[in-house]
N, C-alpha and C positions, 0 to 999 in steps of 0.2 A: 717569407712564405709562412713560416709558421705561425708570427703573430695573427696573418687573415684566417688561421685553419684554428686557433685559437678562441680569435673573436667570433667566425660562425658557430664555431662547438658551442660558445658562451649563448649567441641567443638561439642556438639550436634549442638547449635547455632552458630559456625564457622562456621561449612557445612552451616545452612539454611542462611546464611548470606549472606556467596563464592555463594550458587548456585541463588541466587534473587538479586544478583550483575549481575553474567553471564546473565542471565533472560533477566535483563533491560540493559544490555549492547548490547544485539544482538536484541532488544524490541518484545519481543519475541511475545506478542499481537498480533502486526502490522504484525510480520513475518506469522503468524499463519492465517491471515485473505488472507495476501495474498498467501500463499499454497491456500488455502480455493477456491480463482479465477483460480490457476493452475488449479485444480484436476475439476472445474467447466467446463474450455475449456477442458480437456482429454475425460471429460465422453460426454462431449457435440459433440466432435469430434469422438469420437470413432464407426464403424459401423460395427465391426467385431463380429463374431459368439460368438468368446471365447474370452473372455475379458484378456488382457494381463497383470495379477496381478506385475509380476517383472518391467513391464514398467509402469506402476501405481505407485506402490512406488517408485520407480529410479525419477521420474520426482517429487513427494511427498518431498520424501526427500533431493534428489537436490537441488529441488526449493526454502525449508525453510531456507538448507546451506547457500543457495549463498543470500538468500535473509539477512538473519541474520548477513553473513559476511558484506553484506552494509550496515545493521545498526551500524553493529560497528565499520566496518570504519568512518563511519560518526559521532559517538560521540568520536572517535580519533583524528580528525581532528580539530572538532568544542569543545574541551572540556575547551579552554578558555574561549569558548565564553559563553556555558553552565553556567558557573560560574556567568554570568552576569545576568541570567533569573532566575524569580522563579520555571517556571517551568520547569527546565533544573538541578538547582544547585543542587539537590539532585542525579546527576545520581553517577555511581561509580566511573567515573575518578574523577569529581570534588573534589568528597570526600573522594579518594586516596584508596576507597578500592579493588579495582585493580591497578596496575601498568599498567607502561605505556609499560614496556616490556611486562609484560604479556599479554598485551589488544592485541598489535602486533601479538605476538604469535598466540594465541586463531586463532585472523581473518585471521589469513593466511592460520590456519589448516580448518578452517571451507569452506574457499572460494576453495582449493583446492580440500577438500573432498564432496564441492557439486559440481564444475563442473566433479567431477571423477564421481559419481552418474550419472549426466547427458550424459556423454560419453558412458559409460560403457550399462546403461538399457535404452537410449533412441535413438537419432539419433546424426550426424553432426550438424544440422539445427538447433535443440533446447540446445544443449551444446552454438552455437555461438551466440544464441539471448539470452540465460542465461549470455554469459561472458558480453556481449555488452550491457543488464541491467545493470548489477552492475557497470561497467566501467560510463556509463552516470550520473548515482545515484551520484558515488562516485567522480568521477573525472570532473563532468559538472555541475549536480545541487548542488553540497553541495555547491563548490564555489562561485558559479554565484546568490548565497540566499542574497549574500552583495552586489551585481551587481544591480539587477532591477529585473521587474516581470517576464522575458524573463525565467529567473528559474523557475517560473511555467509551463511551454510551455517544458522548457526540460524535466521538473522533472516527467511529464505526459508519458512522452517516457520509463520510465523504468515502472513508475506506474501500465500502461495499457500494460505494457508485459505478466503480469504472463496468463491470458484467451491464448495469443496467443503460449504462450511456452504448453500451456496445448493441445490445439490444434494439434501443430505439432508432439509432442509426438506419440500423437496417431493416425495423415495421416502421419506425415511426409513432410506436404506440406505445405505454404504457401496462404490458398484460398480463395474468398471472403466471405465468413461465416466466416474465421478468423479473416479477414477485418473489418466486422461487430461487432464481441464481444471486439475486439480491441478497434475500433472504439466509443463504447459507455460508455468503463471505461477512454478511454481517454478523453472525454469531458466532462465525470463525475468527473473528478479531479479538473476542473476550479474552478465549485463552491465552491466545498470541500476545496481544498486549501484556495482558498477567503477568505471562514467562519472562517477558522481556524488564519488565517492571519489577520482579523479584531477582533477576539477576544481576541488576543494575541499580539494585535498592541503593549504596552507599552512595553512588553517583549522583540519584534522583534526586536522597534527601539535600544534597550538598547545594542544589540548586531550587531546594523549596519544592521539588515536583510530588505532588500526592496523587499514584493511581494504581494502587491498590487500595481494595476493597479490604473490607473490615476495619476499618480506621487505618490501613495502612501497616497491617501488620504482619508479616511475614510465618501467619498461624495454619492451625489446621483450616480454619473458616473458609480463609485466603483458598488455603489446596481446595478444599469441598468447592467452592463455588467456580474454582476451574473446571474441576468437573464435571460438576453441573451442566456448564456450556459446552463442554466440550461432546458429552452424553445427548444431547442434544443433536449434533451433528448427524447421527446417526440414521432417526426419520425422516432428518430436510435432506442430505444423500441423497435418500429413496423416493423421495418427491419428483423429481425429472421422469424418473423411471414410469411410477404410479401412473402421471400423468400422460404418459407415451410423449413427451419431447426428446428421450433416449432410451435405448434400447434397456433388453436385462444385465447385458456382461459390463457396462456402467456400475451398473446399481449396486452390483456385488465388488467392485472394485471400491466403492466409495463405501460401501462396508466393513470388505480390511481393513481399508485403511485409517475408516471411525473409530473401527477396535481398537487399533492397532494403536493411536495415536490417545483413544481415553485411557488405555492399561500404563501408558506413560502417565498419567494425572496423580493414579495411586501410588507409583511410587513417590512422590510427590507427599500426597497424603498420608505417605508412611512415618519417610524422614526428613521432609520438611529440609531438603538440600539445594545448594546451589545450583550441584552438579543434577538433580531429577529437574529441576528447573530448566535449566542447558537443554535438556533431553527435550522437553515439553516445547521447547521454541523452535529447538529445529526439526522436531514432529510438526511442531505447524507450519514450517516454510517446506515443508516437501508434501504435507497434506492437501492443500489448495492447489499446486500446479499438475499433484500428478490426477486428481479428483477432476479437475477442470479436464485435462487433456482426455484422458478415458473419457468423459461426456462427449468431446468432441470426434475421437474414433470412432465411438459407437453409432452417431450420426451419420454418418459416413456411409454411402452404399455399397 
């Protein structure tokens, strides 16, 4: 009896093993925050009586697909290089616990079965800005991460899609409120990126990654021009507002929270640390969901 209670323990932990490989193969996190901005532009866009649950999840689900299938194209790609960072070398190709055919496999079913989703429960419009993300991701920024900062600048382009796929979802259009939500995850990427990129500087170089700005150098320049973008945030914020797509108690929330989050930049700019760095990343992973959600309250009757 114990060897059978042995052997299913054993592939009890095969499965949890296979599927927290799959997981961090498609980074499932990252995939999951950014549905998170789909489903934020859907409801944000949406002005119809009866809410369209099949084109809700069609775009939901889609979105995690095709977003999932870029992650793992991307650690396909990049999996020698993986090997070179700490905090890369533990994913599963490195560590052989997926194959390289299977990994193929996987992202090919996943990338077809989210843009079928997208075709299927949503529009023309948002299936082509779905495919034209992942192509950019996959086939622009992953590359161009060895190139120069210019990767930043592309990598924003598929980043700041998911508000606008959620958008067209639910008009069908292309409008300046799309403009707008677009608009303000894409310049929210700058800093983000930056922070992460100056935290991770030994890692980056070790794998040839160049994206920071100013040649790559960990200077004042570097902090200014975080700034910069990050200061910026502060009138696109107010744009939803201005425009009446949200109310005022939005607009003042996206306002602390621009403060809040550029006054981390100057410490930055002071001493040029790891640790103002640290601060500066995770001021941008709590800046966009709680900015997004307040848009999404304030709508709200």
């Amino acid at each position: 009896m114990s060897s059978v209670n042995v052997a299913g323990t054993s592939s009890l932990e095969w499965v949890k093993t296979r599927v927290k490989a799959y997981m961090e193969l498609i980074k499932f996190r990252l995939s999951a925050l950014v549905t998170f901005s789909a489903v934020f532009g859907f409801i944000l866009g949406d002005s119809s009586v009866t809410f369209s649950w099949p084109n809700f999840v069609g775009l939901a689900l889609g979105g995690f697909l095709i977003t999932g299938a870029s992650g793992a194209a991307n650690e396909i790609m990049e999996r020698d290089l993986d090997k070179l960072m700490k905090r890369t070398e533990n994913r599963p190709l490195p560590l052989n616990i997926i194959s390289l055919s299977e990994a193929y496999l996987f992202t090919t079913l996943l990338a077809f079965l989210g843009i079928g989703f997208l075709w299927i429960f949503t529009n023309p419009l948002t299936t082509f800005l779905g495919v034209l993300s992942m192509a950019l991701y996959v086939f622009a920024y992953t590359p161009l991460k060895r190139v120069g900062p210019i990767a930043v600048f592309v990598g924003a382009i598929p980043g700041a899609m998911p508000p606008l796929l959620g958008w067209t979802a639910a008009t069908g259009a292309i409008t300046y409120e799309a403009l707008i939500i677009f608009g303000i995850q894409f310049i929210w990427q700058f800093p983000h990126f930056w922070a992460i990129a100056w935290v991770s500087d030994e890692d980056y170089k070790r794998a040839g990654f160049k994206l920071l700005p100013s040649g790559g150098g960990k200077d004042l320049n570097t902090a200014f021009q975080i700034m910069i973008y990050t200061l910026f945030l502060l009138p696109l914020g107010l744009l939803p507002t201005y425009f009446g797509l949200t109310g005022l108690n939005s607009g003042i929330i996206a306002t602390i929270c621009g403060v809040l989050f550029l006054a981390q930049t100057f410490s930055l700019m002071r001493d040029g640390s790891r640790k103002s760095a640290l601060k500066i990343m995770f001021g941008s992973f709590l800046y966009l969901p709680i900015v997004q959600i307040s848009y999404l309250l304030d709508k709200m009757p």
